[in-house]
N, C-alpha and C positions, 0 to 999 in steps of 0.2 A: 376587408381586413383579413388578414391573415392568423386562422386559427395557431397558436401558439400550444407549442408540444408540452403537454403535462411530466414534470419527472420528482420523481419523490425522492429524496435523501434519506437514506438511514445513518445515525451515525453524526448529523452533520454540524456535531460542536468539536468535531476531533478536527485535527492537524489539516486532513486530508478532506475529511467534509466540507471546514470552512471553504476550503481551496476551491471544491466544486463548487460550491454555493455562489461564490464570487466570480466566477469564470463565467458559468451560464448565467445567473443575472442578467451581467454584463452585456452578454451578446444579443439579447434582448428576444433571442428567438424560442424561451422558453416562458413556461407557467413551472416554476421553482416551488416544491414544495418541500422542507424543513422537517428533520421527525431528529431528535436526541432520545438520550436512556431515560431523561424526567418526563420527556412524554410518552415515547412508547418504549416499554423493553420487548425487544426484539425475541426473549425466549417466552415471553406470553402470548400464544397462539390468536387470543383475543384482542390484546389488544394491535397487534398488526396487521390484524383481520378488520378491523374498526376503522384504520387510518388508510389501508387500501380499497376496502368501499366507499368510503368518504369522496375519497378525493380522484378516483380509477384512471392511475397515473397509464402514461403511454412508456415510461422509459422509470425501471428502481434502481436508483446506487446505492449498493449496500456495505458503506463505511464502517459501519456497524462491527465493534471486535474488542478484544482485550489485546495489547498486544506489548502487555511490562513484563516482559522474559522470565522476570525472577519470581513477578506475580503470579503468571500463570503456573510457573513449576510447584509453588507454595500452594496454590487451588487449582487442581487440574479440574475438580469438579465443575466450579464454575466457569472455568476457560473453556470446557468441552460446552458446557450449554448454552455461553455465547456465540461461540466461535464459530462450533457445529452445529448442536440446534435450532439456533437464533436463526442461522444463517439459511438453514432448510424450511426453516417457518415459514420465511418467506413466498417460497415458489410455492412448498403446501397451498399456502394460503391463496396465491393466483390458480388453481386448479380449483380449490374449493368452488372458488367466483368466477370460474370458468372463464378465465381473463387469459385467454391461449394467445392474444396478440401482442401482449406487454412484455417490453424487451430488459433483460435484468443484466447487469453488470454487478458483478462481487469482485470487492479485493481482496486479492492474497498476497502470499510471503514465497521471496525466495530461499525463507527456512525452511520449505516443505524436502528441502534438499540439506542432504546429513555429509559424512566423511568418505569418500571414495578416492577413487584415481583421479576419477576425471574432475577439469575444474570450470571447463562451461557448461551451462545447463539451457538443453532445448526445452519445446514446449511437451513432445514425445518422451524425456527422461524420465526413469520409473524414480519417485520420490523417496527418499528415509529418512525422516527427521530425525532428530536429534535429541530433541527434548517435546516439554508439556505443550509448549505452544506450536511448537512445527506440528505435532501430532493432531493438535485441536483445528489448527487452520487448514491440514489437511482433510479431514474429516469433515469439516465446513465444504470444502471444496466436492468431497464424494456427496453429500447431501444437495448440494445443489445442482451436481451432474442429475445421480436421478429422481429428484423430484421435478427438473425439467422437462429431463425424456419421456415421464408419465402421459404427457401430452402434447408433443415435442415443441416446447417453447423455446424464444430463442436466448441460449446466454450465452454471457462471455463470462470467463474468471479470471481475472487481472493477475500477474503476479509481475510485484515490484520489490525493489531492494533498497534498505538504508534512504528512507526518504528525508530530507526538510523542508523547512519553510516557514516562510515570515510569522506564521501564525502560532507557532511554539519555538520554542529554543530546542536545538538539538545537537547533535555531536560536534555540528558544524559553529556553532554560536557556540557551547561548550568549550570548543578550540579558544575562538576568537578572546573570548572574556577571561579566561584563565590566562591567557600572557598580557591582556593590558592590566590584570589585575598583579600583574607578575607573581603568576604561581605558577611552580612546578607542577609537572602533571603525568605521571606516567601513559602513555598512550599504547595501546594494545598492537604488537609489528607482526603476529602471527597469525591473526585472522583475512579474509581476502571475498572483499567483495565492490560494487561498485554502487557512490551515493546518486540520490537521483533529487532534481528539484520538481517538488510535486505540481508547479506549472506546467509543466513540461509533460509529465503523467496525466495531470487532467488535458490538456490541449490533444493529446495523442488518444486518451478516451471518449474522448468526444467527436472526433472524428470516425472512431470504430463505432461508436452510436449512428452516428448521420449515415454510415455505410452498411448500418446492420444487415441490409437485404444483401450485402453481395459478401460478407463472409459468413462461417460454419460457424454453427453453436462450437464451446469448445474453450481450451485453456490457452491466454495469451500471453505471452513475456513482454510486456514494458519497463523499461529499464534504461536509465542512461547510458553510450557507450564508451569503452576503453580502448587499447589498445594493446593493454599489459593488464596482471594482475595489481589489485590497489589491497596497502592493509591501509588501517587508520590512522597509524603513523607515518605513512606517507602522503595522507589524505591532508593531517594535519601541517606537514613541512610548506608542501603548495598552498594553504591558505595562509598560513603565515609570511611568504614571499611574497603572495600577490598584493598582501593590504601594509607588506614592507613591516614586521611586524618582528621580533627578536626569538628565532626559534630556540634558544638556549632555554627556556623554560619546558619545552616538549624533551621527554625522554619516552626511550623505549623502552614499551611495558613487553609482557607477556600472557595469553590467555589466563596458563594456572596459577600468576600473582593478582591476577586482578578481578576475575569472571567469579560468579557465585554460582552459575548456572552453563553446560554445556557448551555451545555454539559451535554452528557449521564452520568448519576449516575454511572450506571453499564453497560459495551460494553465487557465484557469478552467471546470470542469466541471456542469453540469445536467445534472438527472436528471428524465428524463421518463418513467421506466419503475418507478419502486417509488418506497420513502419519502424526505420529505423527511428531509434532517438537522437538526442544531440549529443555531443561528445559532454564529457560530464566537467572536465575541464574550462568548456565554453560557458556551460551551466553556473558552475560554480563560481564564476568570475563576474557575470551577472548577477544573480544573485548577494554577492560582497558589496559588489557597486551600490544595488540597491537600501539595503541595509546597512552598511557601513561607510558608504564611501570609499577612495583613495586615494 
């Protein structure tokens, strides 16, 4: 019988945990193990230290984050000690236990990217956030560069953009339900980025898992693809066509009438280092199906 790969989730009552959770499950070729913030918080040293001897996974996803824009800005303090420290605890803690073979995947944000010229972001791009949580998630990210290097373990740092999915409501259901419930909605036409279905994110992590041996430790872009810049109110007009739905309730908002908090102009992400994804179009139209029907 076939030893089954140990992998631990951090995180995995959030949006994107679930998502993992039920992906691998599924595929039956792991040992899935389960960590939230009621069982372990991730900025107590001990206790992540506890849940990784316990269980000495072969592969950590660490879902694990604050990631309420306006929260974090209102508590940077505690956005930094999840975000960043939580996040460093981690690999800390596989050096402690001298566990140099366990392979760690972290998510990130394509907020680590602020207001410039340019509007695609490689994986080489020097980062400026914007605000409390680009900064925290960035910070996250330099913590887990080197507390990897200390023993060169191998990781990956995800970064993704504008995710949903079946497992919370989000900008995308936010659309949907406001015009059956026929409410106007201002929708934001100034910001630009592209959404991603977190199946699609975890399917494509999972793969960079299974091929850990033949890429570099290092920062990855996963991300759905475009072909154009997207704001949210164009993101919104296309989901309302496709489920044939009455866009006269979507108007056009504007960052400074509507945002309480910063946000990157442009966070549109390329990846020049692993797979492409699927067109987000294609994504988004599945995902509807699933969910709502047509």
């Amino acid at each position: 019988m076939q030893k089954l790969k140990k992998i631990l989730i951090f995180g995995a009552k959030g949006m994107l945990g679930q998502e993992f959770a039920s992906h691998l499950k599924c595929a039956k070729l792991y040992k899935v193990i389960t960590s939230d913030r009621e069982t372990v918080d991730i900025t107590n040293f001990s206790q992540v230290l506890k849940i990784i001897k316990k269980n000495k996974p072969e592969v950590i996803i660490n879902c694990a984050g604050i990631v309420n824009v306006d929260y974090c800005e209102k508590n940077p303090v505690q956005a930094f000690e999840v975000n960043a420290i939580g996040a460093g605890n981690i690999i800390s803690v596989l050096n402690k236990l001298n566990y140099f073979k366990t392979v760690i995947l972290h998510i990130s944000t394509s907020d680590v990217f602020g207001n410039n010229d340019k509007k695609v972001r490689a994986e080489d791009d020097i980062p400026a956030p914007v605000n409390i949580y680009g900064r925290s998630k960035l910070s996250g990210e330099k913590n887990v560069t080197a507390e990897a290097k200390i023993n060169k373990l191998k990781y990956f740092i995800v970064r993704t953009s504008w995710i949903y999915s079946e497992y919370k409501d989000t900008f995308v259901d936010f659309v949907v339900k406001s015009i059956k419930n026929k409410k106007s909605v201002a929708i934001i036409s100034d910001q630009y980025n592209i959404i991603t279905w977190t199946k699609d994110l975890v399917k494509a992590c999972e793969k960079l898992i299974k091929a850990s041996h033949k890429y570099k430790s290092g920062i990855y872009h996963l991300a759905s693809q475009s072909k154009g810049k997207l704001s949210k109110y164009n993101i919104a007009l296309i989901i309302a066509k496709q489920l044939k739905l009455d866009k006269k309730y979507l108007k056009k908002g504007f960052k400074k009438d509507i945002l309480t908090t910063i946000r990157p102009d442009y966070a549109i992400l390329k990846s020049n280092k692993f797979i492409v994804m699927p067109d987000w179009r294609i994504s988004l139209n599945k995902y509807l199906n699933l969910r709502y029907g047509k």
